[in-house]
C-alpha positions as CSV (number, residue, x, y, z in Angstrom):
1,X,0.0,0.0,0.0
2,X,1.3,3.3,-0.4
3,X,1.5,6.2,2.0
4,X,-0.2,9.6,1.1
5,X,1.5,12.2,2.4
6,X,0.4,14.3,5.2
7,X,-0.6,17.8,5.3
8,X,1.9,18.9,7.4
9,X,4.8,17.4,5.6
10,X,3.7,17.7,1.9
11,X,5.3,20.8,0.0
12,X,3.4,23.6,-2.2
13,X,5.8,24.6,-5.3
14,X,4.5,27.1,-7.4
15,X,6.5,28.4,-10.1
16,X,6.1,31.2,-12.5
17,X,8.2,31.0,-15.6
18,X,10.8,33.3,-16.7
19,X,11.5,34.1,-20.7
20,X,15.6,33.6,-20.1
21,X,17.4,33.4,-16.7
22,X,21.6,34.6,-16.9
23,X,23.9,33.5,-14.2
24,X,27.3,34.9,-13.5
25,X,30.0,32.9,-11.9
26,X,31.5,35.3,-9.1
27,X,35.5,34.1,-7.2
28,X,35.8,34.0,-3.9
29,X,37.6,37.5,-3.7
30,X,34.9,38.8,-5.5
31,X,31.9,37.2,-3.0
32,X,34.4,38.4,-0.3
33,X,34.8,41.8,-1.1
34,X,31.1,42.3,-2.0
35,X,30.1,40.8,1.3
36,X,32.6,43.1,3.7
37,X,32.0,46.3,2.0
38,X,35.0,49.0,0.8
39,X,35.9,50.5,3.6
40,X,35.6,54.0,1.8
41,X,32.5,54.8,3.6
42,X,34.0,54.3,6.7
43,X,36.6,56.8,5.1
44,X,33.8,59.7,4.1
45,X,32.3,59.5,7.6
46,X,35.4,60.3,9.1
47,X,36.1,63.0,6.8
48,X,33.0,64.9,7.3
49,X,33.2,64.0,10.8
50,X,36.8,66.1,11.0
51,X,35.9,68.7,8.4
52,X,33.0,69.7,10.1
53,X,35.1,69.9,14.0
54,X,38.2,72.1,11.7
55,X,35.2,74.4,10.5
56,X,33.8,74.4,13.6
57,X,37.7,75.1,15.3
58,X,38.0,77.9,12.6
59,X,34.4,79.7,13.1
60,X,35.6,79.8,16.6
61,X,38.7,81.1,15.9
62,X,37.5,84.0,13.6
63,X,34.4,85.0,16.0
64,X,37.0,85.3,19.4
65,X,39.1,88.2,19.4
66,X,41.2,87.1,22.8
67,X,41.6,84.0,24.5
68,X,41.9,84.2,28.3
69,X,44.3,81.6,28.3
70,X,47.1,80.9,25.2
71,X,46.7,77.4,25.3
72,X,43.2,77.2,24.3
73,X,44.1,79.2,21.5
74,X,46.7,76.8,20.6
75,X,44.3,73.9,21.1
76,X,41.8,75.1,18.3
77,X,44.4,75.5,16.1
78,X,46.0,72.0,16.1
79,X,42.3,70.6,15.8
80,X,42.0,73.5,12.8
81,X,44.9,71.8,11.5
82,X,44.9,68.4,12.2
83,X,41.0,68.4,11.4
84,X,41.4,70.1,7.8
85,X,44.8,67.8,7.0
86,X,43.6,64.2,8.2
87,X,39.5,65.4,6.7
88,X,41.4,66.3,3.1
89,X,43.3,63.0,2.8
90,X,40.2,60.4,3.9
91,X,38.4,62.4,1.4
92,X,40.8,61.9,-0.6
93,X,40.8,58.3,0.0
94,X,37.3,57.8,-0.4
95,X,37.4,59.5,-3.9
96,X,40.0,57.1,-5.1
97,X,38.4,53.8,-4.2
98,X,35.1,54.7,-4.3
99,X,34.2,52.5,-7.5
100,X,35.8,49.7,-6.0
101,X,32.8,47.7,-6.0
102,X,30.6,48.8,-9.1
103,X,34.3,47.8,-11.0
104,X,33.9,44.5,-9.4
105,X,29.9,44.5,-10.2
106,X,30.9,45.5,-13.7
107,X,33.4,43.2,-14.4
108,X,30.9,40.6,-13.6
109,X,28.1,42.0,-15.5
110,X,31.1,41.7,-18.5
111,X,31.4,37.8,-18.6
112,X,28.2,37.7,-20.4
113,X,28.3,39.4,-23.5
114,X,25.0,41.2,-24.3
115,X,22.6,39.8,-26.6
116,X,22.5,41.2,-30.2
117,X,19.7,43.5,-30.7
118,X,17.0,41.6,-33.6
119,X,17.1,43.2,-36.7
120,X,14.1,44.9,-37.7
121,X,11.7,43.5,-40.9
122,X,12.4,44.7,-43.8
123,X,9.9,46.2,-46.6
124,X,10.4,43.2,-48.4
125,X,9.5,41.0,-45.7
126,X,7.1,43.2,-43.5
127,X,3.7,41.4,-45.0
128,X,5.3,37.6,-44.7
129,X,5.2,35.5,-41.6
130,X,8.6,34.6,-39.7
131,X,8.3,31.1,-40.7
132,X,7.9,31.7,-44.6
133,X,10.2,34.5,-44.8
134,X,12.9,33.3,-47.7
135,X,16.1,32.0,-45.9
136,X,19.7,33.2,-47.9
137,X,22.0,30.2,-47.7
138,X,25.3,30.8,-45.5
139,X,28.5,30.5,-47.7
């Protein structure tokens, strides 16, 4: 005799069909660099993070016209410094390896080369049927 299955254990599968389906073969530097992520956004946060305390140190430094004590002074002007120098060069950073992973997307993309695009009918064969349409033997 033979077992039906039972409702809890039986799988529904329904599938909707697809005209064409392309699948890209991806390295495992490729998998791993996609999954972790270039660290240039790590880069930009940091330089907006000291751009915006060097613009802050400067506005401060423009709006004071004495300091009660010199070494206050002194301190807003390393941060004005170090916060416009080490803002600049992650900025920098981020600019160049920005396209670090759409090169990698792209170079994935490549491996299939795209489809040619269908001629359009001619007037001489606009009125005739695809399947009755003369054929030109290859020579």
């Amino acid at each position: 005799m033979r077992k039906e299955p039972s409702d809890e254990n039986s799988l529904r599968i329904r599938r909707g069909r697809v005209g064409s389906v392309d699948l890209y073969e991806v390295k495992d530097t490729e998998l791993d660099m996609l999954e972790k992520g270039p660290p240039e956004g790590l880069y930009l946060n940091f330089a907006i993070f000291l751009l915006s305390i060097a613009f802050s140190a400067l506005a401060v430094l423009c709006t004071t016209i004495t300091f009660k004590y010199q070494i206050i002074q002194t301190v807003f002007v390393v941060v004005l410094v170090v916060g416009f120098l080490l803002g600049a060069l992650l900025l920098l950073l981020w600019f160049r390896g920005r396209q670090d992973i759409a090169e990698v997307i792209r170079e994935i993309r490549n491996r299939i080369p795209p489809e040619p695009a269908a001629a359009p009918p001619t007037s001489a064969t606009k009125g005739i049927p695809a399947e009755e349409q003369p054929v030109e033997p290859k020579g």
